[in-house]
C-alpha positions as a printed NumPy array, in Angstrom:
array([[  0.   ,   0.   ,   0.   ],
       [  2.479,   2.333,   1.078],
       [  4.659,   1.689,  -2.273],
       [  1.585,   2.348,  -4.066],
       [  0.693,   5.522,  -2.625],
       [  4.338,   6.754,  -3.045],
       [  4.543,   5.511,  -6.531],
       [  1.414,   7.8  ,  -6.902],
       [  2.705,  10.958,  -5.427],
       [  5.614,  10.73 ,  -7.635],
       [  3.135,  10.423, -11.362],
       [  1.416,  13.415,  -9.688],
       [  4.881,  15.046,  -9.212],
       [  6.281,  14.451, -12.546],
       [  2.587,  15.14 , -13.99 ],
       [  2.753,  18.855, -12.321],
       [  6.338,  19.277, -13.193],
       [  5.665,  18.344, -17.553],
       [  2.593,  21.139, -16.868],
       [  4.698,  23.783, -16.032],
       [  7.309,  23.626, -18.411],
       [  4.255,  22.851, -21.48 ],
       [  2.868,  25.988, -19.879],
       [  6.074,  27.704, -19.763],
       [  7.118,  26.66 , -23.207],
       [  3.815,  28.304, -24.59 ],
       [  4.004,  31.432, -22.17 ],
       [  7.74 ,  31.986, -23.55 ],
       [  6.802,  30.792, -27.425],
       [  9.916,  28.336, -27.314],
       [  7.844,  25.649, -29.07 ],
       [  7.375,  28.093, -32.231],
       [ 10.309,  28.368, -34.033],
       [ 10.506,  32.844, -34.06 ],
       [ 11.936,  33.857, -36.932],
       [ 12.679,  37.593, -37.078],
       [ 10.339,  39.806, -38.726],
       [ 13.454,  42.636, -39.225],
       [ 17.321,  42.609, -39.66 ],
       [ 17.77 ,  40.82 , -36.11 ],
       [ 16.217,  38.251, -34.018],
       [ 14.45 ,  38.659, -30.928],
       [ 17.7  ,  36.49 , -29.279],
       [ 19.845,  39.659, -30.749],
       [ 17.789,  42.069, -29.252],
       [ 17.372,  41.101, -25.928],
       [ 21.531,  40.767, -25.775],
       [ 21.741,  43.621, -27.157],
       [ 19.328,  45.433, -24.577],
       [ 21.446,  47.656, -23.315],
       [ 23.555,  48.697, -26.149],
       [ 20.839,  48.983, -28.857],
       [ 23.076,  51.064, -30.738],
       [ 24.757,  48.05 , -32.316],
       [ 21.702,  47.19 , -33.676],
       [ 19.779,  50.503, -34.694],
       [ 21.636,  53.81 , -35.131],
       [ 21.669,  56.466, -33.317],
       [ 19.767,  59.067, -35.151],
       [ 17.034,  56.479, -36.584],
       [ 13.779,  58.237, -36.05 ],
       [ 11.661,  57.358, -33.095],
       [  8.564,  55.45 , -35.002],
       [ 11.286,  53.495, -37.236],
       [ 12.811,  52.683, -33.734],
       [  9.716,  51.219, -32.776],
       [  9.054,  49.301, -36.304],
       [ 12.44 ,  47.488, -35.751],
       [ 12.058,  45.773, -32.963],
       [ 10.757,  42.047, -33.163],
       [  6.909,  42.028, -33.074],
       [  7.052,  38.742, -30.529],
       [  9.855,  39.232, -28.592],
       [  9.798,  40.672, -24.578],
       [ 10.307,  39.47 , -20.896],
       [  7.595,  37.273, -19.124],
       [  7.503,  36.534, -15.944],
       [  8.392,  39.371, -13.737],
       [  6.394,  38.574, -10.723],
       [  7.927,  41.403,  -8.522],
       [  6.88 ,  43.831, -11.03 ],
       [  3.722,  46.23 , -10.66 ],
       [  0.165,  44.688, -11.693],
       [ -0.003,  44.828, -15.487],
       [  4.196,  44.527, -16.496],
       [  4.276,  41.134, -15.489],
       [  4.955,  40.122, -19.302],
       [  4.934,  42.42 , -22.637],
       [  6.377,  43.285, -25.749],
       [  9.234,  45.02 , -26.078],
       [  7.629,  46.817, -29.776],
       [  4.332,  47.234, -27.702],
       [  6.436,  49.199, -24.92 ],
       [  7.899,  51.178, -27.619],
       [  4.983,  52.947, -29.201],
       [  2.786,  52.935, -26.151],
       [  6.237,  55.635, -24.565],
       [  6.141,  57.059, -28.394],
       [  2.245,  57.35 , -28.194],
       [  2.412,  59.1  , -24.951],
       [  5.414,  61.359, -25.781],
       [  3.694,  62.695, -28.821],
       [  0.168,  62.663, -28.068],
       [ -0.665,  60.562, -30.671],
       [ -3.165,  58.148, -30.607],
       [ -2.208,  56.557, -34.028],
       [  0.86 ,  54.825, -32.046],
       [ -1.721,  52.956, -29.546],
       [ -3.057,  50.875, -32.118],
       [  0.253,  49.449, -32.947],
       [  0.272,  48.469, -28.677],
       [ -0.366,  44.661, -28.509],
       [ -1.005,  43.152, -25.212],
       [  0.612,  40.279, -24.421],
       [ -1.372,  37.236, -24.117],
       [ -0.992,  34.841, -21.176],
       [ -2.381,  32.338, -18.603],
       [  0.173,  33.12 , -16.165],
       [  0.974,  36.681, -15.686],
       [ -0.772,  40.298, -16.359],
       [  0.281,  42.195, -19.357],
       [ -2.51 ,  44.603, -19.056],
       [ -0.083,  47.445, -18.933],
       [  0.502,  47.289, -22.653],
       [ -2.666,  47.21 , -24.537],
       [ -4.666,  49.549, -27.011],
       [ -7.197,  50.234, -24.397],
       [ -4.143,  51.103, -21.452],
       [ -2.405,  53.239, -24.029],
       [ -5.708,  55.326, -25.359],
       [ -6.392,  55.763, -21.346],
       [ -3.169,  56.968, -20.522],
       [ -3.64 ,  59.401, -22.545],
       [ -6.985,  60.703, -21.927],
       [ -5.211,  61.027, -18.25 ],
       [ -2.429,  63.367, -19.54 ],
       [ -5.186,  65.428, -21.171],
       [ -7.021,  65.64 , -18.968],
       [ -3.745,  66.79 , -16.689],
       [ -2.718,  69.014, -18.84 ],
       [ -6.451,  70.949, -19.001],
       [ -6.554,  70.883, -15.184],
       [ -6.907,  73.929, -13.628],
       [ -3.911,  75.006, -11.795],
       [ -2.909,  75.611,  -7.953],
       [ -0.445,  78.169,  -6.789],
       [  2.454,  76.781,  -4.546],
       [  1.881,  79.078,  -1.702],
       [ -0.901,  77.988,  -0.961],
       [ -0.487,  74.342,  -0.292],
       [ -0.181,  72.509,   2.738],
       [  2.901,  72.577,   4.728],
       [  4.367,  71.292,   7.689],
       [  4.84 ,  74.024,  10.105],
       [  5.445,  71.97 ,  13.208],
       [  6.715,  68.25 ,  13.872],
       [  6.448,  66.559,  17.115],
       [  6.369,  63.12 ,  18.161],
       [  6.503,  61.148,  20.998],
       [  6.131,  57.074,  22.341],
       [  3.146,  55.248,  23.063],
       [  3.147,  52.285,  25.434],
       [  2.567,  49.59 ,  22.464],
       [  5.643,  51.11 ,  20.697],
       [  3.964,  53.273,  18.543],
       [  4.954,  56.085,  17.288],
       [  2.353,  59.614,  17.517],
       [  3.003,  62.068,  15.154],
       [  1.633,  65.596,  15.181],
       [  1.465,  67.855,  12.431],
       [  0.959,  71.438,  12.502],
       [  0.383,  72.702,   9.353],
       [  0.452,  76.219,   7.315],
       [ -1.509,  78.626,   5.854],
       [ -4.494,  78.702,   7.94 ],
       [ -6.204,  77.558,   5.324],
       [ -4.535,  75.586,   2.904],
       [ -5.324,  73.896,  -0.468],
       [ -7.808,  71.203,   0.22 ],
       [ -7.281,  67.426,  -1.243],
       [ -4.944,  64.674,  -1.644],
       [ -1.602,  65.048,  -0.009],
       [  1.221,  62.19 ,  -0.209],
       [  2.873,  61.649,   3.18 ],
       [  5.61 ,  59.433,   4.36 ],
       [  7.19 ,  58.805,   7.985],
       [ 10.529,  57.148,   8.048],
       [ 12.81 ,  56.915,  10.518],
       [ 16.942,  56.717,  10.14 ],
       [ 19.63 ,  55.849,  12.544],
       [ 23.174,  54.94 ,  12.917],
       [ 23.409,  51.129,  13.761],
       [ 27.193,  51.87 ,  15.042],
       [ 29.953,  49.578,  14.974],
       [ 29.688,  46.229,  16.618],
       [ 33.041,  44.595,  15.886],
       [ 31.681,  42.292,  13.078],
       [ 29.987,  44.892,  10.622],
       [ 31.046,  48.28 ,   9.158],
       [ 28.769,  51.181,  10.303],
       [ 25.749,  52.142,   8.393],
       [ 22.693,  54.421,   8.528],
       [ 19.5  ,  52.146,   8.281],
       [ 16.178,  53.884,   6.798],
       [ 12.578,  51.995,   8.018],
       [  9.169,  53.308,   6.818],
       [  6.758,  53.814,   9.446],
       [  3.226,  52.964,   8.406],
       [  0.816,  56.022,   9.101],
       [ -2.638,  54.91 ,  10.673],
       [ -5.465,  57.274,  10.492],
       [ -9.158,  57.667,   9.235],
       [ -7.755,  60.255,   6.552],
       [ -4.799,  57.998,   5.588],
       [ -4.789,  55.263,   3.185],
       [ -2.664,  53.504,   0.486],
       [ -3.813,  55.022,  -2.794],
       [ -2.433,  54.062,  -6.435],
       [ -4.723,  56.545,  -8.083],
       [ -2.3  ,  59.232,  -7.782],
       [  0.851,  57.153,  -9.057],
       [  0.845,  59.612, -12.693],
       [  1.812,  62.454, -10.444],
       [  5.12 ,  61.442,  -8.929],
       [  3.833,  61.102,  -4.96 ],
       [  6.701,  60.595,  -2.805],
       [  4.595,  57.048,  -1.167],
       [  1.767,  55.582,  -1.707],
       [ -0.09 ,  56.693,   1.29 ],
       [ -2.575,  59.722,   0.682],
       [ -3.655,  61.625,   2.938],
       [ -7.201,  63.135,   2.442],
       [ -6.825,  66.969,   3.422],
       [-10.006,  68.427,   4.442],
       [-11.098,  70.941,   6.47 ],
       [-12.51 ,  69.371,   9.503],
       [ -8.583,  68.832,  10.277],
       [ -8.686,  72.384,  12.032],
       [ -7.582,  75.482,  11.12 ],
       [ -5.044,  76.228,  11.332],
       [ -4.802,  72.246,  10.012],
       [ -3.3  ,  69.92 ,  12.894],
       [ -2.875,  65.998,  12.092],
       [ -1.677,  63.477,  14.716],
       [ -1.775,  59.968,  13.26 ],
       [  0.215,  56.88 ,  14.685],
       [  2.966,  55.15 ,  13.076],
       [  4.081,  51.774,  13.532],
       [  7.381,  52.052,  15.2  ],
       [  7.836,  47.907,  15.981],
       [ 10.092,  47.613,  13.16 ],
       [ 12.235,  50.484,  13.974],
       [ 11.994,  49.153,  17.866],
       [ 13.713,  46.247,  17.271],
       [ 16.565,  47.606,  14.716],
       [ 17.219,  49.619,  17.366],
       [ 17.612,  46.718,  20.101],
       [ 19.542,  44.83 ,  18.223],
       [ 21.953,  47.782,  17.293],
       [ 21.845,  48.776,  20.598],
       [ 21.375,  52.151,  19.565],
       [ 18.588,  54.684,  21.084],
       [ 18.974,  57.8  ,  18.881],
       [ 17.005,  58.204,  15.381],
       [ 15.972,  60.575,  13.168],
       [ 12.542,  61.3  ,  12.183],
       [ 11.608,  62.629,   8.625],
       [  8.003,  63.493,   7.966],
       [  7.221,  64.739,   4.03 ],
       [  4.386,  65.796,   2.494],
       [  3.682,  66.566,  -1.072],
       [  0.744,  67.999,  -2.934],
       [ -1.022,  65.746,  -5.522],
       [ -4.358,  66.97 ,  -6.416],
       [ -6.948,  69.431,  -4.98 ],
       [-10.873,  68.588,  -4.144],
       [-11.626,  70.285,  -7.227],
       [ -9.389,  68.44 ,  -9.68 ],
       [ -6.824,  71.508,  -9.623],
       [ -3.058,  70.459, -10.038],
       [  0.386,  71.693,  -9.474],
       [  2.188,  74.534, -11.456],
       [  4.399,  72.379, -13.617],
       [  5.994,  75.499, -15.068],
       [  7.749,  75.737, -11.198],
       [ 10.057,  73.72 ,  -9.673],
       [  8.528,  70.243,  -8.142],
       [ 10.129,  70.58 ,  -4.928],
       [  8.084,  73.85 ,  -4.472],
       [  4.999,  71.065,  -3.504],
       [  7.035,  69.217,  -1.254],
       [  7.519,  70.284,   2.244],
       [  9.663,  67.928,   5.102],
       [ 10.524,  68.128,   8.293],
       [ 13.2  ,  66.737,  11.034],
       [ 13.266,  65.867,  14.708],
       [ 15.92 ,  63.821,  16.718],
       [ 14.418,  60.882,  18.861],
       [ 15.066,  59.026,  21.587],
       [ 13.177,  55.69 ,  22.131],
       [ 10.692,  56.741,  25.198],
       [ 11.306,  60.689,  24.496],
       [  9.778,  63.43 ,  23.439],
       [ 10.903,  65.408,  20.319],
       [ 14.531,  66.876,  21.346],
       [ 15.16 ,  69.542,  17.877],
       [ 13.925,  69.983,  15.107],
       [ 15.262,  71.325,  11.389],
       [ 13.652,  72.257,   8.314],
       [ 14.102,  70.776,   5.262]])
């Protein structure tokens, strides 16, 4: 019996193992036999990746660019990648960027998405590229906020719970600032020192924010937020606005245990993203002119001891 069920476990083994690579075979097209569709294969391509320039010169115009590259030829499986890059084409990538460059919608319809059973290609596709650029449009016709009037951080202070959080108080300036979606992120820094065994080093830990007005947001991704946790700006947050949220310090806790350390640094930033009513930053200023930060020293237990702007 038992020789039997083991003899089973191993069909079922080998079964789930030919699977894969059949599926694998198919999701890479190894089975077809890819011949190129230009002057070089999709093997020249990719070993060529990052020196193109043996393969198409220099000054060849952007669409040609685009033309050369094999039709079938890209990565697949990128499971660490965001939702919808898991596998593409490498010509689909092309004029999707040359579609959203120029404006032009022509370009989109030469975007194919990749087809798979495995993995999301959803990135690259007619529909992703004609969307895209709807958004930028759409951008670009937004009316327009003035940098002194967003939200900045006046004051930081902070200060130990006794569950080894972290809570954070924000103070922030004008009275009454520009209403909406803010990206904030809380990190912490500190010097591990040298324990005999390892060089020094600073270590950086993000502290997760917790707070009815705080929550992880991809929506705002196009605009360059420093994080993606978006805080929701309204004002019921006082005037002038004041914010005290927790942050998950357990992380940062036990770095510091472990490095024996006490001291850290606390970094608080905050950048503008997009108003109530749909208004956006000046993008004829500088970006940093949205982005306001501020420093405190810690201890573990203490109360802020100084703070700096930023």
């Amino acid at each position: 019996m038992g020789k039997r069920l083991s003899r089973t476990r191993l069909v079922l083994l080998l079964s789930g193992l030919l699977l894969f690579a059949l599926l694998w075979t198919l999701e890479t097209g190894s089975l077809s036999r890819q011949d190129p569709d230009g002057p070089f294969s999709c093997g020249e391509y990719k070993e060529n990746i990052n020196s193109l320039y043996k393969l198409i010169p220099p000054d060849t115009a952007a669409e040609e660019r685009c033309r050369l590259i094999p039709a079938r030829c890209g990565p697949t499986g990128l499971i660490f990648n965001p939702a919808g890059m898991q596998t593409y084409y490498y010509r689909s990538q092309c004029y999707q960027e040359l579609a959203i460059a120029s404006l032009n919608e022509t370009f989109c319809a030469a975007v194919t998405e990749r087809p798979s059973l495995l993995f999301d290609g959803s990135r690259y596709s007619p529909q992703a590229c004609l969307a895209k650029l709807r958004q930028l449009r759409a951008d670009r016709a937004a009316p327009r906020v003035d940098a002194g009037d967003v939200a900045r951080i006046d004051k930081l202070a902070a200060a130990f719970d006794p569950d080894h959080n972290l809570s954070v108080t924000l103070t922030l300036s004008p009275d009454t600032p520009v209403y909406g979606a803010y990206a904030i992120a809380t990190t912490a820094q500190f010097h591990t020192g040298n324990t005999g065994t390892a060089p020094d080093t600073d270590v950086t830990v993000a502290l997760n924010a917790s707070h009815p007005a705080i929550t992880r947001d991809r929506r705002y991704a196009r605009l360059l937020p420093i994080g993606d946790e978006v805080l929701q700006l309204t004002a019921e947050l006082g005037k002038p606005a004041s914010l005290t949220y927790r942050a998950d310090a357990g992380q940062l806790v036990d770095y510091l245990r472990h490095s024996a350390g006490r001291r850290f640094t606390l970094r608080v930033r905050l950048q503008f993203l997009e108003s109530t009513t749909g208004a956006l930053a000046d993008s004829s200023l500088r970006g940093d002119a949205y982005i306001s930060e501020k420093v405190i020293q810690l201890m573990t237990g203490e109360a802020n001891q100084r703070q700096h702007d930023s």
